[in-house]
N, C-alpha and C positions, 0 to 999 in steps of 0.2 A: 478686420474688414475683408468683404469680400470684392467680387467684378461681378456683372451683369454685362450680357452681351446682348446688343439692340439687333432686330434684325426688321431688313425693309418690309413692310407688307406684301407689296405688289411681284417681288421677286425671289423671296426667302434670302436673301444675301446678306450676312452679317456687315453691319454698317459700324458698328463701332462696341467700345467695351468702355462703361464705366462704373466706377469705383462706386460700395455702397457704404455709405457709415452705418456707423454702431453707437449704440447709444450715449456710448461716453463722449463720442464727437456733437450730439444735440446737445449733451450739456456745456462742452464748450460755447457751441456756437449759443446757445443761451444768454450766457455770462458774458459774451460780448455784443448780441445783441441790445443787450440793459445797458449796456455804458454807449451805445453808438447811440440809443433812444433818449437818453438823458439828453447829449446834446443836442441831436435833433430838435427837442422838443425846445431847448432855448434860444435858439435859432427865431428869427422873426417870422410871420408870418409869408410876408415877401417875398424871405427866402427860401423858404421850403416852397414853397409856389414856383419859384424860377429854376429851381433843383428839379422838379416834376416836370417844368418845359424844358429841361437840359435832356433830360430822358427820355419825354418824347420824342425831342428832334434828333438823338441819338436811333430811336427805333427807327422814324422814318426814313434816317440814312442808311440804315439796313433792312429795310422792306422786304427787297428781293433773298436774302442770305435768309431771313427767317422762315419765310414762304418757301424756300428751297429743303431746309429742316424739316419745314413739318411735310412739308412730300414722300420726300425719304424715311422717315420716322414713322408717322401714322398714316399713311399712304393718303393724305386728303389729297384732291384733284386742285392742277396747281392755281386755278381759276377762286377755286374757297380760301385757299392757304396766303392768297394774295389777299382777300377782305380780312383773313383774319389776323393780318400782321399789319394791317391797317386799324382795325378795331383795335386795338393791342395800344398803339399809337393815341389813337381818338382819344380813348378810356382816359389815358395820362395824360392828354390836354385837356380834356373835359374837367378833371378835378383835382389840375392845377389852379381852377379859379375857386377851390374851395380853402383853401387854409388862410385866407384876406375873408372872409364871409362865416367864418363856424363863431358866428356872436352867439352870446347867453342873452340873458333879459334882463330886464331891470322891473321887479316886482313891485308893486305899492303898496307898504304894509306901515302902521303905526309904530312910532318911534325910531325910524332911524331910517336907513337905503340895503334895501335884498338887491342882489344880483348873483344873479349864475353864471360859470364856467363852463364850457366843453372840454373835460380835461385828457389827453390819449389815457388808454388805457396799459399803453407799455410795451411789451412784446406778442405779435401776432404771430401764429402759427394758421398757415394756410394749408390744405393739403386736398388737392386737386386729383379728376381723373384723366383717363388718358384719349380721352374720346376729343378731348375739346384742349391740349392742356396750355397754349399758351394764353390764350384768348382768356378761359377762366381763371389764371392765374393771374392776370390782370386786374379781376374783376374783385378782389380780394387785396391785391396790393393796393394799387395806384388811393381807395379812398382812406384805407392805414394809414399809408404814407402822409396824405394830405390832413391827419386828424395828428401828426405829431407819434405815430405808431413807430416800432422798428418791427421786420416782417419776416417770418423763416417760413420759405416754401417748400415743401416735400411732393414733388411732383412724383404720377405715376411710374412705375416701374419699367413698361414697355414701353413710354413716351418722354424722356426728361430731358432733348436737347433743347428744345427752342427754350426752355425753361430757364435752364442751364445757361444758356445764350442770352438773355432778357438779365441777368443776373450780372454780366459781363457787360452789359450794354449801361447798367446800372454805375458800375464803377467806371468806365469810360466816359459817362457823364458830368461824373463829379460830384456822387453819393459815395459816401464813406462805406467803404468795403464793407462794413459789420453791421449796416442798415438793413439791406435787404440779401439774405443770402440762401440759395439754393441747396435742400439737402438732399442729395437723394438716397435712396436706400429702401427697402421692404416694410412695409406697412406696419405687422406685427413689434418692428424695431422701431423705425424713426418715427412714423404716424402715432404707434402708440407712446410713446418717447415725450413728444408733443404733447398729446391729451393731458398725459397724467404729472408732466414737469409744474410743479408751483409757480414758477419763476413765466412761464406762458399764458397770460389770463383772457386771449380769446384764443379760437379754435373755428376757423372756418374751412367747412368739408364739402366737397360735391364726391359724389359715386352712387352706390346704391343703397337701399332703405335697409337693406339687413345690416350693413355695415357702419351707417350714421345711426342707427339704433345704439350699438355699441362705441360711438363714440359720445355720444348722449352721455350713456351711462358712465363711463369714464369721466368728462368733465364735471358729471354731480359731485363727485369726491370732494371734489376743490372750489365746489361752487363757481364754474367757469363757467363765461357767456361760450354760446355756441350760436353759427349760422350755421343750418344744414339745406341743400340742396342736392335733393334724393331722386326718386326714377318715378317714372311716369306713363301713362297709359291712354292719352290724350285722342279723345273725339275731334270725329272731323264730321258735322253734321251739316246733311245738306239736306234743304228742303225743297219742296216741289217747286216753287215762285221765285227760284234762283236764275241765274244762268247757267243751268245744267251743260253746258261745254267748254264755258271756263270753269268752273268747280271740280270738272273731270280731267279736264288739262293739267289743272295748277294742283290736283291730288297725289302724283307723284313728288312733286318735290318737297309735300309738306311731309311727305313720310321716308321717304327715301335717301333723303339728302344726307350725308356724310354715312353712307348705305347703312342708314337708319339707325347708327350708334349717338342716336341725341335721345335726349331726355324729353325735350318739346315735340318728338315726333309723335305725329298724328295715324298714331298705327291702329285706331280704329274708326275707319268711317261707315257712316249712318247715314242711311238714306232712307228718303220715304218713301214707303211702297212702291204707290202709282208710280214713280220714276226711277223705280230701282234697277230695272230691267236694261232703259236707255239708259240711264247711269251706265252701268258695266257694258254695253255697245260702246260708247265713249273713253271710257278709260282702259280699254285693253287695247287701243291702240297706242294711247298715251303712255301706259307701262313698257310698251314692247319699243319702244321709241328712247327709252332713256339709255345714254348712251356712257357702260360700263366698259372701263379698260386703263389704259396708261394713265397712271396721276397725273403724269409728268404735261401731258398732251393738252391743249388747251380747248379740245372737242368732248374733253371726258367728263362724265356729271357727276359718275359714281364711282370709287374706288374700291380696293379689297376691305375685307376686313382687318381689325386688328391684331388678330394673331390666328394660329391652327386650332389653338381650344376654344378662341370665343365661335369660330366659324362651327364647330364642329356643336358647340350650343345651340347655335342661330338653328343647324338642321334639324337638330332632334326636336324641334316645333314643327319642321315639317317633313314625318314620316311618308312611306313609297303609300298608304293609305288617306293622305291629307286630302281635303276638301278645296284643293287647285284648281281656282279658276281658268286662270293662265299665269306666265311670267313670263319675265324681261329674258334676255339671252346677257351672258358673262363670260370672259376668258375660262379657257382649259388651259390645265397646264401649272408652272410655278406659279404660287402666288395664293393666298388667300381668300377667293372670290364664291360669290353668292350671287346668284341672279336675283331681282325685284322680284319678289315671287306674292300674286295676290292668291287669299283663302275666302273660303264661304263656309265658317263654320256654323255650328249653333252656337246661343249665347252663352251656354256656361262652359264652350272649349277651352281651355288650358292658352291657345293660342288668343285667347280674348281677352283672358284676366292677365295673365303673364305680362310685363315688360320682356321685349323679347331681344330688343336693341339689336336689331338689325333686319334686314333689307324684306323685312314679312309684315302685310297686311291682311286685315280683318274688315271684312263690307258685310255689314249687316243692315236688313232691314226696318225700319219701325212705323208704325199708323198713325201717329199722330204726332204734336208738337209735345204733349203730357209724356207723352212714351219715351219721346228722344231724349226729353231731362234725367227721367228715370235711370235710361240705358246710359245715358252720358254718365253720368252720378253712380251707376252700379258698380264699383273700383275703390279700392282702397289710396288712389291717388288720386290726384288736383291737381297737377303742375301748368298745364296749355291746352289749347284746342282752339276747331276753329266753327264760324257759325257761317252758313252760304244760304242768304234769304235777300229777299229785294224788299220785305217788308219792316221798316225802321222798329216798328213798337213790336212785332214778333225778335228784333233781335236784339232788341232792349228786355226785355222779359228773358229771355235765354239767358242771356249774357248773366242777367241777376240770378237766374236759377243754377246755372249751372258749376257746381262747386271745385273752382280750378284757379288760380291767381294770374293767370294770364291766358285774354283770350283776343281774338280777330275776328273781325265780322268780315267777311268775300277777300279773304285773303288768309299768309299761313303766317305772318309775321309774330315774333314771339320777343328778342331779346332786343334792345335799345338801350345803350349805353348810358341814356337821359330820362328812362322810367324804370318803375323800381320791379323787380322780377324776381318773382318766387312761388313757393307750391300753396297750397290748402293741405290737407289729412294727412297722410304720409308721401308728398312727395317734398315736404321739409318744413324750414321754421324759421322764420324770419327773413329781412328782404335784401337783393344786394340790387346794385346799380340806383339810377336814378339822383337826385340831389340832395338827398337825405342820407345816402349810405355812408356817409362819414361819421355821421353821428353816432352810426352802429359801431366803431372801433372809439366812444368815449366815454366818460363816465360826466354823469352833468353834478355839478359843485354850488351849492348851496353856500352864499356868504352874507350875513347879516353886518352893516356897521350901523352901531348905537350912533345916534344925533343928540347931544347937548341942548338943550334947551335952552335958548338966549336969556343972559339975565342981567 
């Protein structure tokens, strides 16, 4: 086994050093996850429900401590990192009220009584990125848990405390240690480890589409379900009969936010024509307004990057020859920072098709509402967007044409713990959240009993 040394975003200071397993430690924790799931799984309903409230009200007694982690960690501004250790919370009282509710049916068929089971499927393997990683590691545990799952997360590399911490919070609870347990370690080792273990029969992945392609292919082996949620390339279409100064207001933050390392960000906005112009009068002061600096601080919107090589990708999008409209201002100095920087490329720039995940937009023009779907729809991905029209039956027709699994009409909202969220084309496969996601971690059970016929 080796060590991994975390270091803060915002200051380059190594924060801490942890341990990476090896594959033979997934296989342990395997083999004990099967026998912690058995019991789980005979555990009443009730119980497993009030094990899930043990855990939430365990997280919301350390709100602040984990909000604190992911400051330090992935440098989010501590104002997000406080909703997201909140949502974290929610998620696992939300579907605590699912393991009293995962009924089957009772079919009508000749000669006897059909009914079905929602049976868990056994051990889940979650393996998260590090944009997002407690929040999404939630979003993968807590409806396992509640389907009678046992659950091993492999959180990312350069982000696995609060993971790690959530793990601990689990056994402080009063979840059997070998329920849900934290691995961390290198992708190639324990992610792949996961994929391809027989004894793991789901596999739910968020990162990017080159890399859940090959997890794809790896689950085929073993005929394993997979949930993938992959990367994205999301419009943000505004139309003329908007409110053109709040659509330019609120266009920052639908692209900007966690300095633009989301999946949901709306890193290309469309505008039409006639208003293209005041559009960008509008939004360049809105840009230059967003307020980059100290995570820690509770004035700050946007934080550093992730590390020196994602920062140093983010740039090479924008060369000393980029089509720069303006941009935001960001710390000099230690720290991994990118200013908000808006582009006016043409439509087949590399900055326009690319995921680029991070703090760079793309405002393009288009003539018509036919054009906008087009351009919206011109992307190998589907994940979010958003629609800014005051006209209901124009944003009813959009919303149907435009091929993306989550969308917003005059707003940037994308993820709700209580609707279900996922991509279309390659930004992934299949749904998490919402009041069905439990069922994704079961297998449904067919059971016929013969009836006698009175005689």
């Amino acid at each position: 086994m080796s060590a991994a040394q975390l270091v803060n975003p915002a200051t380059e200071e190594v924060l801490a050093s942890v341990e990476l397993l090896d594959a033979a430690a997934v296989d342990d924790a395997v083999a004990r996850a099967a026998a912690a799931q058995r019991r789980w799984a005979r555990v009443s309903p009730a119980e497993r429900a009030a094990g899930l409230r043990a855990f939430a009200a365990a997280v919301d007694a350390h709100v602040d401590e984990l909000a604190a982690l992911e400051v330090a960690n992935s440098g989010h501004p501590i104002s997000s990192a406080d909703w997201e250790a909140g949502h974290v919370r929610d998620v696992l009282a939300f579907y605590a009220g699912s393991p009293e509710r995962l009924s089957g049916k009772q079919i009508p068929v000749a000669g006897g009584l059909d009914v079905t089971f929602n049976e868990p499927l056994g051990v889940v393997g979650v393996i998260t990125p590090w944009n997002f990683p407690m929040m999404i590691a939630s979003w993968g545990i807590a409806p396992a848990l509640a389907a009678g799952n046992a659950v091993l997360v492999k959180p990312a590399e350069w982000t696995p405390l609060t993971t790690l911490r959530l793990g601990e919070l689990a056994v402080e609870a009063g979840l059997d240690r070998d329920l849900l347990q934290v691995l961390p370690g290198a992708g190639p080792v324990v992610g792949e480890r996961l994929v391809t273990h027989p004894g793991v029969r789901k596999i739910v992945f968020t990162g990017s589409t080159r890399v859940g392609k090959s997890v794809m292919t790896g689950a085929a082996a073993h005929v394993k379900r997979v949930t993938l949620e992959l990367g994205g390339k999301s419009a943000n279409i505004v139309f003329d009969d908007c409110d053109l100064e709040l659509a330019a207001a609120s266009a920052p933050g639908g692209v900007f936010d966690n300095a633009g390392q989301d999946c949901c960000a709306r890193s290309r906005i469309l505008v039409q024509r006639n208003v293209y112009d005041r559009f960008m009068e509008l939004l360049e002061p809105a840009v230059k307004a967003v307020a980059v600096g100290d995570p820690a601080s509770r004035d700050t919107e946007m934080g550093p990057l992730v590390s020196a090589a994602h920062r140093d990708k983010v740039a090479s999008y924008v060369p000393d020859d980029a089509p720069v409209a303006f941009r935001g201002s960001a710390p000099t100095g230690r720290g991994f920072w990118f200013p908000p920087t808006v582009l006016t490329p043409q439509r087949g720039d590399r900055a326009v098709t690319d995921e680029i995940f991070g703090p760079v937009v793309a405002v393009l023009p288009f003539d018509d509402e036919a054009d906008a779907i087009a351009l919206a729809n011109d992307t190998a991905y589907g994940l979010s967007g958003s629609i800014w029209t005051d006209d209901l039956s124009r944003a009813l027709r959009v919303s149907r044409a435009v091929e993306a699994g989550n969308l917003s009409v005059n707003s940037h909202s994308s993820v709700r713990y209580n609707t279900p969220f996922g991509g279309f084309k390659q930004s992934g496969l299949g749904r998490e959240l919402g009041p069905d996601a439990p069922l994704g971690f079961t297998e449904t059970k067919n059971v016929f009993v013969a009836i006698k016929e009175d005689t």
